[in-house]
C-alpha positions in Angstrom: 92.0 89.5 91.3 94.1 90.6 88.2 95.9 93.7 88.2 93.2 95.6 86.2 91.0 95.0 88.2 92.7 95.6 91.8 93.3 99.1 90.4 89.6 99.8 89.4 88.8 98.7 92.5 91.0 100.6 95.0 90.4 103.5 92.5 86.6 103.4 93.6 87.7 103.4 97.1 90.0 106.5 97.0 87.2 108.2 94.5 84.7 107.7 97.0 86.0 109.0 100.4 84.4 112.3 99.3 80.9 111.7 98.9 80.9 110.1 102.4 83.0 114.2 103.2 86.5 112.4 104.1 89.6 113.2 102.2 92.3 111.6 103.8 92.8 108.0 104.4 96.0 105.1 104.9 97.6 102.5 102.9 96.2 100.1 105.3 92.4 101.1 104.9 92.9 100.7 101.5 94.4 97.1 102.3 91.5 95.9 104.0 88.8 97.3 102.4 89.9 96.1 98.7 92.0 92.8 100.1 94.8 94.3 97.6 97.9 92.9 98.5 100.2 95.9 99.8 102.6 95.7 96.2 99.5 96.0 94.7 98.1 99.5 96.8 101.1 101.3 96.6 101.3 100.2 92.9 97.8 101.8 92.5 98.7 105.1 94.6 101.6 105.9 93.4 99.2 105.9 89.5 96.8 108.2 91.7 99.5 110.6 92.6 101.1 110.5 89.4 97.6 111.8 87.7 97.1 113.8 90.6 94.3 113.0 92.3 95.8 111.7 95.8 98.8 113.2 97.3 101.0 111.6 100.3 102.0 114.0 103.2 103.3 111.5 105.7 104.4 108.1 105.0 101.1 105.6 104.6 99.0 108.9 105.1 97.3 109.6 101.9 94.8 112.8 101.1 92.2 113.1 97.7 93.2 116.3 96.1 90.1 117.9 94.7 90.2 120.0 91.4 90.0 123.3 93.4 93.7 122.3 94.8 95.4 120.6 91.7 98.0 123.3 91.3 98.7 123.0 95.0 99.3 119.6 94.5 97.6 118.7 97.8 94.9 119.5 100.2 95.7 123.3 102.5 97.4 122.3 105.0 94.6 123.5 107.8 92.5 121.0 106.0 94.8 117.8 107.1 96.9 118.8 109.5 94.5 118.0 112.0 93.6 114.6 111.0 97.1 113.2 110.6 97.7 114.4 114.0 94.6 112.4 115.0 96.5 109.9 113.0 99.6 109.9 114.6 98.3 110.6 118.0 100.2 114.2 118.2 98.6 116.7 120.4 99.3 120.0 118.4 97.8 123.5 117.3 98.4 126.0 114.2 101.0 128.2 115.9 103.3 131.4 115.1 102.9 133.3 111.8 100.3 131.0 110.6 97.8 131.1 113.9 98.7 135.0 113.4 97.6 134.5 109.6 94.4 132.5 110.8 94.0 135.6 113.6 94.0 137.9 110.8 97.7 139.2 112.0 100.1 138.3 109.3 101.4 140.8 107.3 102.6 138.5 105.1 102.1 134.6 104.1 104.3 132.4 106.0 106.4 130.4 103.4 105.8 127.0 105.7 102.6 126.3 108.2 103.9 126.3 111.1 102.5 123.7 113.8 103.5 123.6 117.2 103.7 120.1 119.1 105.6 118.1 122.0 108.7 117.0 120.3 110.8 117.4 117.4 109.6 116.2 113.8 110.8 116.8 110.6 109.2 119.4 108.1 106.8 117.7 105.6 106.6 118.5 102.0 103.6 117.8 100.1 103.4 119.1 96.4 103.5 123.2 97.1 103.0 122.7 101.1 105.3 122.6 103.3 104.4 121.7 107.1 106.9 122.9 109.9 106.8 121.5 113.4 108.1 123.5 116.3 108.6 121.9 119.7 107.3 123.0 122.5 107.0 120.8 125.5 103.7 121.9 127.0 101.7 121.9 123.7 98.9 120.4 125.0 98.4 123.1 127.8 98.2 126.1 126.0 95.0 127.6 125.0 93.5 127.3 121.7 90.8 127.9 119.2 88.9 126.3 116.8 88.2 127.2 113.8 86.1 125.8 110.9 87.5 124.3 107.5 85.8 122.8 104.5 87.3 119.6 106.1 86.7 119.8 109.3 88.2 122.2 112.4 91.8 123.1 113.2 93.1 124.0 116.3 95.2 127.6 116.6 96.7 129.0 119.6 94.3 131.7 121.3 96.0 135.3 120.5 97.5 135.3 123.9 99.4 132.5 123.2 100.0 133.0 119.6 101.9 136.4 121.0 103.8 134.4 123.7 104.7 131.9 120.6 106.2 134.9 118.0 108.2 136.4 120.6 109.4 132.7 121.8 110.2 131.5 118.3 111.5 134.9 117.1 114.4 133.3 115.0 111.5 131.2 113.0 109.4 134.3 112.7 111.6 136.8 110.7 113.1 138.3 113.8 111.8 140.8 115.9 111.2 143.3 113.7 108.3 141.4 112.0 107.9 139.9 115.2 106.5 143.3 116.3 104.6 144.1 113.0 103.0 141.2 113.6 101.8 142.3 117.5 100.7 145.8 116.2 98.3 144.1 113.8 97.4 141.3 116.7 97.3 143.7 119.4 93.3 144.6 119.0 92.6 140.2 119.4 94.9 140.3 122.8 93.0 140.9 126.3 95.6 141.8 129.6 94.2 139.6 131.9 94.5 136.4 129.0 98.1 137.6 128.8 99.0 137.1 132.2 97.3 133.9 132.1 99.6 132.8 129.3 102.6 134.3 130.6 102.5 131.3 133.4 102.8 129.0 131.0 105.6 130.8 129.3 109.7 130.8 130.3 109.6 134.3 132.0 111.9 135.9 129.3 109.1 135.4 126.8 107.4 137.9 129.0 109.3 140.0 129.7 110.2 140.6 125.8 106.5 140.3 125.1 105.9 143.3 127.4 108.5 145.6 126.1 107.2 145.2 122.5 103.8 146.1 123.5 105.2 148.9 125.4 106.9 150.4 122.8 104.3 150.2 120.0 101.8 151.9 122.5 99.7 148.7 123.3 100.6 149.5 127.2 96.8 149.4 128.0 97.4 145.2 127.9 100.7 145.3 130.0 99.5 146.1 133.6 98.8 142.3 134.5 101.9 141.5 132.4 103.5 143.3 134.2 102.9 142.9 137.1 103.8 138.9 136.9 107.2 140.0 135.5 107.7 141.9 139.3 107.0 138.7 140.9 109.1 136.0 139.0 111.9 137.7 137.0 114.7 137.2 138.8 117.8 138.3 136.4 118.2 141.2 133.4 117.9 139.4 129.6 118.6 140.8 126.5 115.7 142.2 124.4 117.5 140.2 121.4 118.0 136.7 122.4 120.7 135.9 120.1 121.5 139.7 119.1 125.5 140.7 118.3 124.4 144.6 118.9 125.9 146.1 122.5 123.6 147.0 125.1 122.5 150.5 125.0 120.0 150.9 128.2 118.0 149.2 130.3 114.1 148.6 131.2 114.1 148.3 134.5 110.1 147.7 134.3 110.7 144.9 132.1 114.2 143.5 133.4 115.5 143.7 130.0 118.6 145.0 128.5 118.1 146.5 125.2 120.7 145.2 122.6 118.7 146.2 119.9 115.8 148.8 118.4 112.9 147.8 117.6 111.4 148.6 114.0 108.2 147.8 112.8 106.4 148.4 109.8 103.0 150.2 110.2 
């Protein structure tokens, strides 16, 4: 087949993922359903993204770009994100300030999308969206929605655990300040027997934090439960601020917290 040709025809292929409702698709698909060579394919792609009609967030991991998202330079991430992990066999969910965002929480847009998995990966880039991965080694065990997309669904932590997640990740949610402007907005999604739940599969100094926050911003109608796993497992006072400088300045005896730092939240 001449060059000409092999492009019009893996062209056709890409263009016409979306009338059969999939956008995203791999170098190898392409490969065997054109019997392009693999020079060939990436010759033709890399055209595609050029003119930007396909973008490439993971190597060999390709997505249409639709008019709507031109200026984006690639499909929202909530729209792929769950089929690359599919993909890549990654058990995952939306998680921190962007499951707060999806919750209806954020005060603010999240400059990455942050999705939570197993293990370390790197942070992808693709055209205006950047996808961060946090680690968490019982992903697959925490509880989760799902919620619709033009593409599809996407998986987000369940309020519970999106709280335990803020709180964990602090330092990759703007601190605890925003941490707890966040929670007042969350707060009305949370239920006290759901925290509990959550706090089991939580390090018990995510709880205990958790608690306090609530606490202070006059959510303690959620905290009895919470609470009362703190009595049974915490075992040693932590600082409120995980990796705060400030000196201690009292102590929550309800909460087994020292409190290196005050709390301020935007309301």
């Amino acid at each position: 087949m001449k060059p000409g040709a092999q492009h019009t025809s893996i062209s056709r292929f890409v263009t016409a993922l979306p009338v059969r409702g999939r956008y995203d698709f791999t170098t190898d698909e392409v490969i065997a359903a054109t019997g392009a060579s693999r020079a060939a394919v990436g010759a033709a792609l890399r055209r595609l993204r050029r003119d930007g009609l396909v973008a490439m967030p993971f190597r060999g991991f390709h997505v249409v770009v639709p008019p709507e998202y031109r200026r984006l330079g690639c499909l929202p991430p909530a729209q792929f994100v769950p089929h690359l992990a599919a993909r890549l066999g990654l058990s995952y969910y939306v998680g921190l300030l962007s499951a707060a965002e999806l919750l209806g929480a954020a005060h603010q847009r999240p400059q990455a999308f942050q999705v939570v998995v197993e293990h370390n990966r790197p942070t992808l880039t693709c055209g205006e969206v950047r996808v961060e991965f946090v680690a968490r080694r019982n992903a697959a065990e925490i509880p989760f929605l799902e919620l619709n997309t033009p593409r599809g669904t996407v998986r987000i932590s369940s309020p519970e655990g999106t709280a335990f997640d803020l709180v964990g990740y602090a330092h990759r949610c703007g601190g605890l300040d925003n941490v707890a402007t966040v929670l007042r907005e969350l707060a009305e999604r949370l239920r006290a027997r759901e925290l509990a739940r959550a706090a089991r599969l939580s390090p018990t100094p995510w709880a205990q934090r958790l608690g306090l926050l609530l606490d202070t911003m006059g959510a303690d109608a959620l905290t009895g439960p919470l609470a009362a796993h703190v009595a049974r497992v915490a075992r040693e006072y932590v600082p409120l601020d995980a990796g705060g400088l400030e000196p201690v300045r009292s102590r929550s005896q309800r909460w087994k917290l020292e409190i290196n730092h005050e709390v301020e939240h935007e309301s």
